[in-house]
N, C-alpha and C positions, 0 to 999 in steps of 0.2 A: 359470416363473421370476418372482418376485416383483420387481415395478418398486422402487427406490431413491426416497427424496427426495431431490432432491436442492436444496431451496432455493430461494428467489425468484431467486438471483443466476443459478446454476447451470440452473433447469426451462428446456430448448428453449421449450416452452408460453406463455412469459411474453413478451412482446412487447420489443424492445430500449430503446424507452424508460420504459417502468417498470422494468427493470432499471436504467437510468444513472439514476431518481432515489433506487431504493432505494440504490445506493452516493452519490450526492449527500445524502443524509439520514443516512445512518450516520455520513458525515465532520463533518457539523454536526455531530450529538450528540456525535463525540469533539473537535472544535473546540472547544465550548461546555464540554466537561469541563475539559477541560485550563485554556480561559480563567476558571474560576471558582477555579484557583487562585490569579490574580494580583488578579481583579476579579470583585465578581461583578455582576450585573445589563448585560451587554455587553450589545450587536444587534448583526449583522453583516450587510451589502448581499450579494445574492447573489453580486456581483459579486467580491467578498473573499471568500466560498467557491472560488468558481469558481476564483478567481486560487491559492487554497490546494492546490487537487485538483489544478492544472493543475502544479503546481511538484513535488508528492508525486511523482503518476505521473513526470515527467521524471526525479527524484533514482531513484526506482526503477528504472528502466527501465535507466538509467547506471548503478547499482550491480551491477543484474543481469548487465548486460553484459561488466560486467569479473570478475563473479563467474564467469562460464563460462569467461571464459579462463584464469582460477584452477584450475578443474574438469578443463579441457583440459590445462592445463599437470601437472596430476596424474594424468594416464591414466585421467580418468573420463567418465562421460556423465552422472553425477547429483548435481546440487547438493547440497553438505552448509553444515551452518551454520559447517565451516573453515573454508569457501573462501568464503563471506561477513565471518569475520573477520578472514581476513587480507586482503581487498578494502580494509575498510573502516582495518586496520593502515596498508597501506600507502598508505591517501589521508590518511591524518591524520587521522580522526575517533577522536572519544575511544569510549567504551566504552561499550555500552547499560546495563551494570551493572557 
């Protein structure tokens, strides 16, 4: 059986903290995208990463949570991207697109 890649994020192999910086430098480089369309030339304290990553995971995590009972409430076991829109319907958030 041929081994998988499966990724820095994902390889057992990779120790766990170069795992949390590769996801801490990903989130920079989409921070720093997103802000180049307001401004460009920012810097950001790690500290305001930090505080950015710390706030995503929470929102996720809450979304997640009420997207299972969504899942459950549908006689299922497996997340679909309904039962994330109608999470996110019924919290009042607008629409990704």
């Amino acid at each position: 059986m041929k081994a998988r890649n499966r990724g820095p994020l994902r390889d057992p192999k990779v120790p766990e903290e170069y795992r949390a910086l590769d996801a801490q430098a990903a989130l920079l480089v989409l921070v720093r995208e997103i802000a180049q369309d307001f401004k460009t030339d920012l810097r950001f304290q790690s500290s305001a990463v930090f505080a950015l990553q710390e706030a995503a995971e929470a929102y996720l995590v809450d979304l997640f949570g009420y997207t299972n009972l969504c899942t459950v409430h549908g006689k299922r076991v497996t997340i679909m991207p309904k039962d994330i829109q109608l999470t996110r319907r019924i919290r009042g958030e607008r629409a990704l697109m």
